[in-house]
DOZA-57889 format. One record per residue (C-alpha): residue number from 1; residue in three letters; x, y, z. Coordinates in steps of 0.2 Angstrom, whole numbers, plus 5000, padded with zeros to 4 digits. Layout:
% DOZA-57889
NODE pos code    x    y    z
NODE NUM  ala    X    Y    Z
...
END
This chain:
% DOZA-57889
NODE pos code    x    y    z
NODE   1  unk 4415 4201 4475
NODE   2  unk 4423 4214 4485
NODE   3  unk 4438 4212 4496
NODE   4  unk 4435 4212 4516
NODE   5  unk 4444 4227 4521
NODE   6  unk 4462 4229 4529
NODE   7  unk 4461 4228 4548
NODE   8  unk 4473 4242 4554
NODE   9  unk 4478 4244 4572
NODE  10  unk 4481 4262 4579
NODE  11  unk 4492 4265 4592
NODE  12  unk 4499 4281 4599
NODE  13  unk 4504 4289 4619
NODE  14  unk 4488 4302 4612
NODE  15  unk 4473 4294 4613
NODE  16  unk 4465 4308 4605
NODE  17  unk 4476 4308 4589
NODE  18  unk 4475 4290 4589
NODE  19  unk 4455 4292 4587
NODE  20  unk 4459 4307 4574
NODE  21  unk 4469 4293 4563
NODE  22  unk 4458 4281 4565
NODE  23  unk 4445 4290 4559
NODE  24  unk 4454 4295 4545
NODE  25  unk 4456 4279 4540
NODE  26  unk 4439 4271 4543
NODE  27  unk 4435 4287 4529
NODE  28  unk 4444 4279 4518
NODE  29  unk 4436 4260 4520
NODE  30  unk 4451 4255 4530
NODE  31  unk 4445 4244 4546
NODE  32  unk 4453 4253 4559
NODE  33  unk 4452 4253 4578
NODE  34  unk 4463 4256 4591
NODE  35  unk 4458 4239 4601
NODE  36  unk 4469 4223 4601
NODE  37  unk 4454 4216 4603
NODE  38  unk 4447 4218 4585
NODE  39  unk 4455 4202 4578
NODE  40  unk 4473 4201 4572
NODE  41  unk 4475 4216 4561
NODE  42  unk 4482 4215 4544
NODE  43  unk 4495 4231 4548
NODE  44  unk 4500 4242 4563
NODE  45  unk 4500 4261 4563
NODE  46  unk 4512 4266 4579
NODE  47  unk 4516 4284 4583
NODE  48  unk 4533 4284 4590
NODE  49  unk 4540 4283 4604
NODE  50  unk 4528 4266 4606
NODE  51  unk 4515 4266 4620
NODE  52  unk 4519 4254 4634
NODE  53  unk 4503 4244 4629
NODE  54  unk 4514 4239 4614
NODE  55  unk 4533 4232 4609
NODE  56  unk 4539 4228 4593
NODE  57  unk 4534 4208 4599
NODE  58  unk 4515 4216 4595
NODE  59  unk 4508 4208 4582
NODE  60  unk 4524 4201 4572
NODE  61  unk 4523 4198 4555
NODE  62  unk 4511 4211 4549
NODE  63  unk 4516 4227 4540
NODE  64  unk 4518 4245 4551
NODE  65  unk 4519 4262 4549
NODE  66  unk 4529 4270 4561
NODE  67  unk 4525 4291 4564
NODE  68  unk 4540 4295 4572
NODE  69  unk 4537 4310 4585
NODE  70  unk 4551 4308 4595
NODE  71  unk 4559 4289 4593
NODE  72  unk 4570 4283 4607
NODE  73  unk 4587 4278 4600
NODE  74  unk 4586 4259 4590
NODE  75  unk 4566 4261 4592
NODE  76  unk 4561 4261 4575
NODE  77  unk 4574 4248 4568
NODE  78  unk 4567 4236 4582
NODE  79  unk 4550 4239 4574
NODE  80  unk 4556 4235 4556
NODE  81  unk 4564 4217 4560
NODE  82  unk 4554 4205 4552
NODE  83  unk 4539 4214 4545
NODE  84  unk 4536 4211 4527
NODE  85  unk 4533 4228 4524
NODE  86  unk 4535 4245 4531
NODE  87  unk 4533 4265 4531
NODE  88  unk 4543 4276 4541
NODE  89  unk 4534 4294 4543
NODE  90  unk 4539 4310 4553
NODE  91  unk 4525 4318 4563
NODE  92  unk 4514 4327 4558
NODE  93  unk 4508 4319 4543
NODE  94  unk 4495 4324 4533
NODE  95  unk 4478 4310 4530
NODE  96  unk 4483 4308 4512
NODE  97  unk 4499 4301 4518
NODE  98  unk 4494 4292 4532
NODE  99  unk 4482 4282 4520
NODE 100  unk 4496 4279 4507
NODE 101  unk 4509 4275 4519
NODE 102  unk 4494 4260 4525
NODE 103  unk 4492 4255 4507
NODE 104  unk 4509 4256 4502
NODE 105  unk 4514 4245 4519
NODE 106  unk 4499 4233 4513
NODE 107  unk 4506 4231 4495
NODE 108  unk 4524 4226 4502
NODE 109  unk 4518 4212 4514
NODE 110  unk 4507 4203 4498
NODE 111  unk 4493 4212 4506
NODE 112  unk 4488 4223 4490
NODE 113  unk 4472 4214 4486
NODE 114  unk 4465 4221 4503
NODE 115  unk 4467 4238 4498
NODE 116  unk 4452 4244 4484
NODE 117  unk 4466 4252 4474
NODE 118  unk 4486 4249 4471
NODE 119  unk 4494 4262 4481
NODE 120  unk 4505 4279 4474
NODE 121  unk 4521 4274 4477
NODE 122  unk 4530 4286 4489
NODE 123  unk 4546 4294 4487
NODE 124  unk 4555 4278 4497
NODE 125  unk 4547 4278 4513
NODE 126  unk 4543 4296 4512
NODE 127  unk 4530 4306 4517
NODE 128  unk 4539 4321 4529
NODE 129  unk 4549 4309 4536
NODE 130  unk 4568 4302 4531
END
């Protein structure tokens, strides 16, 4: 029997590359949608700094990825408190790494068996980023 897939909510201050992400990652199976109305999501996708819509309160205890286009200072270690698992990325990122850095996210909260395959590891928290 097949998995259900991993619900991922987007969130960015551009609405129209926050669409471009989460179609990216609906391409790749991923349930992705920008709505907090789609059900608690499994892992959160935030391009930094972080929309008003959203705090680091959102969704606690679910893995991020944070896209860091301009973080305010303590922004992304706010994010990290808590989460089981997390990827720090610099803007732009490419869709290969933005699906890795949601799988690898996945893997690290215990959230593996969602993905349809174990994630390549990245260099520690890598993509463009740190």
């Amino acid at each position: 029997m097949k998995a259900a897939a991993p619900r991922v909510r987007v969130v960015d201050r551009d609405a129209e590359l926050a669409a471009a992400l989460v179609a990216v990652l609906r391409g790749e199976g991923i349930d992705a949608c920008g709505s907090p109305r789609h059900g608690e999501p499994d892992a959160l996708v935030v391009g930094l700094p972080a929309p008003d819509e959203v705090s680091p309160r959102t969704a606690p205890g679910v893995a991020v990825v944070l896209l860091d286009g301009g973080a305010r200072f303590g922004e992304p270690e706010a994010w990290l408190l808590g989460r089981p698992g997390y990827v720090l990325l610099t803007k732009p990122v490419t869709p290969d790494e933005l699906v890795e850095a949601v799988r690898t996210a996945l893997a690290e909260s215990g959230r593996a068996h969602l993905c349809e395959r174990a994630p390549e590891p990245l260099e520690r928290r890598g993509g463009q980023g740190r």
